[in-house]
C-alpha positions in Angstrom: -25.5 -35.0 85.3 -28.6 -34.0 86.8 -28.0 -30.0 88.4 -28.4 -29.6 91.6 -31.6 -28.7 93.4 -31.3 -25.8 96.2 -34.2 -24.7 98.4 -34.6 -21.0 99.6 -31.0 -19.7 98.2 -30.5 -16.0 99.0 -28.9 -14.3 96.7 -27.5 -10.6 96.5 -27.6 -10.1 92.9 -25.4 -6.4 91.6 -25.9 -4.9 88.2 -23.9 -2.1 86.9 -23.6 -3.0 82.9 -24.7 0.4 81.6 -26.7 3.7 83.0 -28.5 1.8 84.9 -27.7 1.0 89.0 -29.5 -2.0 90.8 -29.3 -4.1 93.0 -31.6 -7.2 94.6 -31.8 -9.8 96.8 -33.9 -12.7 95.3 -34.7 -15.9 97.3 -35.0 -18.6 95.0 -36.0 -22.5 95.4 -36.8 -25.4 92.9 -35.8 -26.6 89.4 -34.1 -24.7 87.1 -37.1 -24.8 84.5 -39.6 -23.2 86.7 -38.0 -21.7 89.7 -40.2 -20.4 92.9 -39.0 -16.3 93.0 -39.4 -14.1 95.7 -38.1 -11.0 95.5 -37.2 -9.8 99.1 -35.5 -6.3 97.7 -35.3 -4.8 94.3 -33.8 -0.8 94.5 -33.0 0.7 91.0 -31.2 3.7 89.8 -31.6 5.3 86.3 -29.3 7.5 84.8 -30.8 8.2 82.2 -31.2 12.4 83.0 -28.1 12.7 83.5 -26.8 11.5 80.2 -29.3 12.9 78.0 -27.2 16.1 77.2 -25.0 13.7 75.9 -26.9 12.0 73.5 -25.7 8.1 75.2 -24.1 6.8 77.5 -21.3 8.9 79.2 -18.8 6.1 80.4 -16.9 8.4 82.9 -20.4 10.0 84.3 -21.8 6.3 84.5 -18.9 5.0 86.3 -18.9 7.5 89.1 -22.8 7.3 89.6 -22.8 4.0 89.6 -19.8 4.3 92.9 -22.3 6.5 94.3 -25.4 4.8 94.2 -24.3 0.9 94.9 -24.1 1.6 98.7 -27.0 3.4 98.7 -29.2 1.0 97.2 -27.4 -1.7 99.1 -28.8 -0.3 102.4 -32.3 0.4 100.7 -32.5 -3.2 99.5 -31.5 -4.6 102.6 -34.0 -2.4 104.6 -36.9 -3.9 102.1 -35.8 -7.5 103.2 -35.7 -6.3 107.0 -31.8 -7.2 106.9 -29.7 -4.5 108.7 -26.6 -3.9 106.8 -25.0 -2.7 110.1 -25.3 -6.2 111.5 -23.0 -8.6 110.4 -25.2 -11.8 111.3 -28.0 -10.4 109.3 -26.2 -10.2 106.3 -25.1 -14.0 107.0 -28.4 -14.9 105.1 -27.2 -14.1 101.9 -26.1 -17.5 100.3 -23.9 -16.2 97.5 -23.4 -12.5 95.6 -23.6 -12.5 91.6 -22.6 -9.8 89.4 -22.4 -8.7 86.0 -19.0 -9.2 84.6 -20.1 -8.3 80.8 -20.6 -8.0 78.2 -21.3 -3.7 78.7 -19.4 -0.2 79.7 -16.1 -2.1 81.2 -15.8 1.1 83.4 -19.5 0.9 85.2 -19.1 -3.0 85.2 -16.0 -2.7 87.2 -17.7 -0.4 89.9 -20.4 -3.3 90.5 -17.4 -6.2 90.8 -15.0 -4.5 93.2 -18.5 -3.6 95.1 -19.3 -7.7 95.3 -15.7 -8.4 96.2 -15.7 -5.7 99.2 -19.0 -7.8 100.2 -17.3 -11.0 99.7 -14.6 -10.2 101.9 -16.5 -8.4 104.6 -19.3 -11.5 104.7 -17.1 -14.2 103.6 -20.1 -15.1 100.8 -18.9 -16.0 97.1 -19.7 -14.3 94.3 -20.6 -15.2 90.7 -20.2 -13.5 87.8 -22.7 -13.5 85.6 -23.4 -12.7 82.0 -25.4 -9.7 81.4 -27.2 -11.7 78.2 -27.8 -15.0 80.3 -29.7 -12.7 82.4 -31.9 -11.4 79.3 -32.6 -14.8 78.8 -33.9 -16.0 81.5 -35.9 -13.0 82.8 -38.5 -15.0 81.4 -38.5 -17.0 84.5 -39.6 -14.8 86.5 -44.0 -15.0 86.7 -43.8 -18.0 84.1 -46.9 -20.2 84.6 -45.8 -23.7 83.3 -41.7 -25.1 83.0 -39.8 -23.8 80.3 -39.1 -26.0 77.7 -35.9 -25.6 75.8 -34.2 -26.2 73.3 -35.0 -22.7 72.8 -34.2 -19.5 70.1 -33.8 -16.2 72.5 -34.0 -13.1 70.7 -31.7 -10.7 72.4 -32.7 -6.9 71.4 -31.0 -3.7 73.2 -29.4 -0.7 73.1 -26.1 -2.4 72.8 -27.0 -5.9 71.0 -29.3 -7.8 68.6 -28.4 -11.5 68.5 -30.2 -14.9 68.1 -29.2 -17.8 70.7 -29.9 -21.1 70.5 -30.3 -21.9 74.1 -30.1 -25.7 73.9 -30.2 -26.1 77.4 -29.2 -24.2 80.6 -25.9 -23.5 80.5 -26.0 -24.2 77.1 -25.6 -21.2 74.0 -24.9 -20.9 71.0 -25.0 -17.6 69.2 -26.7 -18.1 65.7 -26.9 -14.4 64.6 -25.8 -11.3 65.5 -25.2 -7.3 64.5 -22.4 -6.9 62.3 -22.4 -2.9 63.5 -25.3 -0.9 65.4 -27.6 -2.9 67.6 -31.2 -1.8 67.2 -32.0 -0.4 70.3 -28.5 1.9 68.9 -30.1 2.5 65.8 -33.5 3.6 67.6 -31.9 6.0 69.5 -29.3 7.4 66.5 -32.7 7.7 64.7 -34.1 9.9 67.7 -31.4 12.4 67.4 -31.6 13.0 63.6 -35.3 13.6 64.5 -34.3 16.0 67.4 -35.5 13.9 69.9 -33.5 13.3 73.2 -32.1 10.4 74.8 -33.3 7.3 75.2 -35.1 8.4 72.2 -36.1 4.4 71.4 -40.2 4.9 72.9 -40.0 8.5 71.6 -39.7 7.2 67.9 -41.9 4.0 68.6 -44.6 6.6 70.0 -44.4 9.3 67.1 -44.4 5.7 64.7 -47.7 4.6 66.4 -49.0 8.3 66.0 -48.7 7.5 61.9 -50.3 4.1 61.8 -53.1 5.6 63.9 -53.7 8.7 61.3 -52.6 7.4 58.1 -53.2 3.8 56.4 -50.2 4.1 54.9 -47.2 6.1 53.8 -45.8 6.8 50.2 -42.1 5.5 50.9 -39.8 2.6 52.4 -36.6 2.2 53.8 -34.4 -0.9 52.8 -34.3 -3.5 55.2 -30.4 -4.7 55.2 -29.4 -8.1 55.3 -32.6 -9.4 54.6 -31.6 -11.7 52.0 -28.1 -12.4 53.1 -28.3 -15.7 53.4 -27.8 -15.8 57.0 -29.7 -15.0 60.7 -27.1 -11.9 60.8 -28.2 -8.2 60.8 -26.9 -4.6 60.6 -28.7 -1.4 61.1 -26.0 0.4 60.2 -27.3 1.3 56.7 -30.9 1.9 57.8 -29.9 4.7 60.4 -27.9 6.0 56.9 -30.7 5.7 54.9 -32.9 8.1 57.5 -30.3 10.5 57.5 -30.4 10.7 53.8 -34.0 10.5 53.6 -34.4 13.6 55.8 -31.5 16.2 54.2 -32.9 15.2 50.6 -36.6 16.3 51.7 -35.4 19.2 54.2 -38.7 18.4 56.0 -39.0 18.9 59.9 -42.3 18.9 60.5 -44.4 16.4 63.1 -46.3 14.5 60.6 -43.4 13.9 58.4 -41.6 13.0 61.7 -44.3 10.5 62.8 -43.7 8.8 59.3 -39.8 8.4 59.3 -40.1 7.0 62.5 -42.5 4.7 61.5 -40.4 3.7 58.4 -37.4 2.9 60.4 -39.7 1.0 62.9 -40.8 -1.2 59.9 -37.9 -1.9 58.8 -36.3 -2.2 61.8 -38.6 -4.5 62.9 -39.1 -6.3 59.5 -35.5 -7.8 59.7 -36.1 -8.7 63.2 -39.2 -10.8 62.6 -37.7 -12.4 59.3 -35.0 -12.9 60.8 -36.2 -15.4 64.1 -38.6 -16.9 61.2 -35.7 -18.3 59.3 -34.1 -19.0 62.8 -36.9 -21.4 63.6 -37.3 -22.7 60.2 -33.5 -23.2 60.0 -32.9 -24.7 63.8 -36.2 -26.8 63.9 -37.5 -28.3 67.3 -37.6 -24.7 69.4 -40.0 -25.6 72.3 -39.9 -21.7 73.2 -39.1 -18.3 71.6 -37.7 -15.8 74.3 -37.6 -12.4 73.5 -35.5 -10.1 76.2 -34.0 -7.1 76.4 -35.1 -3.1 76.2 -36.3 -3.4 72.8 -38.7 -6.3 73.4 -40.9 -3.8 75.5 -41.6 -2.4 71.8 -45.4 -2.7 71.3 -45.3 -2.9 67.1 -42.5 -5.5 67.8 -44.8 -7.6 70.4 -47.4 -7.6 68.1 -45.8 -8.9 65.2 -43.8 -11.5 67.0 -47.8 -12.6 68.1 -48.1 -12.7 64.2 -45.2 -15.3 64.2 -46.2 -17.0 66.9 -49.7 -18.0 65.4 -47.4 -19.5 62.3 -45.5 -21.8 65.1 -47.8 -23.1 67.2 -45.5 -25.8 68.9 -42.9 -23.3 69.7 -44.3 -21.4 72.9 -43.6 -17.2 72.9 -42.0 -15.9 76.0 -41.3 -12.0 77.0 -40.0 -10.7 80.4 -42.6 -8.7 82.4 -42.1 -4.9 81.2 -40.1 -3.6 83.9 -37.5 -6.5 83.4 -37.1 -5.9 79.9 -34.5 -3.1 80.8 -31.3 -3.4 82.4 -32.3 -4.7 86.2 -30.7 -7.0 89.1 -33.8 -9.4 89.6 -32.7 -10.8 86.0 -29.1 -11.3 86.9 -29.8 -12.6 90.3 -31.8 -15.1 87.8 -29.0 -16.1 86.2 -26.9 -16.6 89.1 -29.3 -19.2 90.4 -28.5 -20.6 87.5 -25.1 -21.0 87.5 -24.9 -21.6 90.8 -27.3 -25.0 90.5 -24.7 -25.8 87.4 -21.6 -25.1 89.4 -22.2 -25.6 93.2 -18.3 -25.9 93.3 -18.1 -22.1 93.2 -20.2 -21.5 96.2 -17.5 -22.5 98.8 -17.0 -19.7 101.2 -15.1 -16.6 100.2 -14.8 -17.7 96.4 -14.4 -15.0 94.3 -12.9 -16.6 91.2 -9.4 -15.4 90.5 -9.9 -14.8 87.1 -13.5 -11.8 88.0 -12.6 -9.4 85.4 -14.9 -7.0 83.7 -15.3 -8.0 80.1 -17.3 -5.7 77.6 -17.6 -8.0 75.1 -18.2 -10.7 76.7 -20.2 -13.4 74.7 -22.5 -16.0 75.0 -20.7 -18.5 73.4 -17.3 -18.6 76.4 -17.7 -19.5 79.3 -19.9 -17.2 82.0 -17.8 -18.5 85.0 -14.3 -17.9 85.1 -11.3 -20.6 86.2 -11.0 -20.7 89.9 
């Protein structure tokens, strides 16, 4: 069945997955391969300060920022699309309202879906829910130059998964590999606290790794690289945020330069697995028109210039990364997504549907369904 095409749909997009609150409102028109964007607001709040003393991600703290910001942003957003929240006829623009349902914190994704269902009910507008790795995906879309061409292999990288999709088509996943324990973008910032640095502590390791390469050719140890033979497109990073540990009590070393080169034998490692990993992927899958790469960790620049490396091995399969300030957590990306699902499902976008079944689900995965039963 050939999806749906919908001109100029407005769309209030709401993401509250982690530390990280923003909303947008996106209007979006054409195909689902290469959809014209505008963004007519984008407001974002980090959290990041605030849970640094913590070392991660303080569920309880997130939740209540995140009840704190949403109507705050909502007016600012608004205000950059010369809505007026104050007048209900404004807000009739708005087509539809999607929000993350999961996978993330279930207590800061819960604050963004009883936000879209108070907006449903006062505007009578549906609302989606989205998957917060759909919207990884297809961040790609946004600035793309030509269609994209699927079947396609999207590696997912973040603070709170690392997982290969085959992304047959839209609508369409099937996970191939993923963490059997830490993420990476976990591991990264685990990492940053044995080397007394504070959170997010991923680009403080990357940076003190880049400080090696540019000094020294070389350094005079490894770290293993787990799973790397398994057999399979799984990984775990688990054992190589051990490994560091170990590596710095047996040496009782804290000074910078032998910091600089820890970091930048985890980031080999780290990012080792990663590459051999989508190698095998592609060899294994066959026929990928396009490699995606999405999520915090893709803004890695080591990791971006090896996957170039890969990419010069795979001509025929085109390389794809998010613009840099959508490889983090954002609303743009999940507005994305709703588009989507909304040209999949235009069922759902009858007036006031909320979907009985809009529950916040942290682990939600690629492979069920992204829209619940009416």
């Amino acid at each position: 069945m050939t999806p749906e095409r919908f001109d100029n749909m407005k769309i209030l997009s709401i993401e509250t997955s982690c530390d990280e609150t923003a909303i947008a409102l996106l209007e979006v028109s054409g195909l689902l391969d290469k959809p014209e964007i505008k963004i007519l607001g984008n407001t974002l709040l980090s959290q990041a300060k605030l849970h640094e003393e913590y070392g991660g991600v303080y569920p309880s703290l997130a939740k209540r920022e995140h009840q704190k910001n949403l109507p705050i942003l909502l007016e600012q957003t608004l205000k950059q699309a010369g809505l007026d929240l104050d007048v209900d006829t404004e807000c009739q623009q708005i087509d539809f309202i999607a929000v993350t349902a999961g996978p993330g914190l279930e207590p800061a994704l819960w604050t963004g879906i009883v936000f879209a269902k108070e907006l449903s009910q006062k505007w009578g507008k549906p609302v989606l829910p989205v998957n917060h790795m759909e919207g990884h995906i297809f961040s790609v879309l946004y600035g793309l130059e030509s269609p994209l061409e699927l079947p396609g292999l999207a590696l997912l990288v973040s603070g709170g998964h690392t997982e290969l999709v085959h992304v047959r088509s839209f609508g369409d996943y099937h996970i191939v590999g993923r963490t059997m324990d830490d993420a990476v973008g976990e591991a990264y910032d685990k990492v940053a606290r044995m080397l007394g640095l504070t959170y997010p502590g991923g680009p403080k390791v990357s940076h003190l790794a880049e400080i090696s390469r540019e000094k020294r050719p070389s350094i005079d140890f490894k770290l293993p690289r787990p799973m790397l033979h398994s057999g399979n497109l799984n990984f775990s990073y688990s054992g190589l945020k051990t490994a560091v540990l170990y590596k710095l009590k047996a040496e009782g070393r804290s000074d910078e330069e032998y910091k600089e080169d820890i970091a930048r034998a985890f980031e080999d490692a780290a990012i080792e697995v990663l590459i051999k990993k989508t190698q095998a992927a592609l060899d294994e899958l066959g026929d990928i028109k396009s490699l995606i790469v999405a999520g915090g960790v893709s803004a890695n620049s080591y990791l971006r210039s090896e996957l170039a490396k890969l990419a010069t091995r795979h001509p025929e399969t085109k390389l794809l990364l998010p613009p840099s300030e959508l490889t983090t957590d954002n609303a743009i990306m999940i507005g994305l997504a709703g588009f989507i699902q909304a040209t999949l499902h235009p069922e759902k976008l009858s007036p006031g549907y909320i979907g009985g079944a809009l529950v916040a689900e942290g682990n939600l995965s690629l492979n069920s369904p992204t829209l619940p039963r009416s």
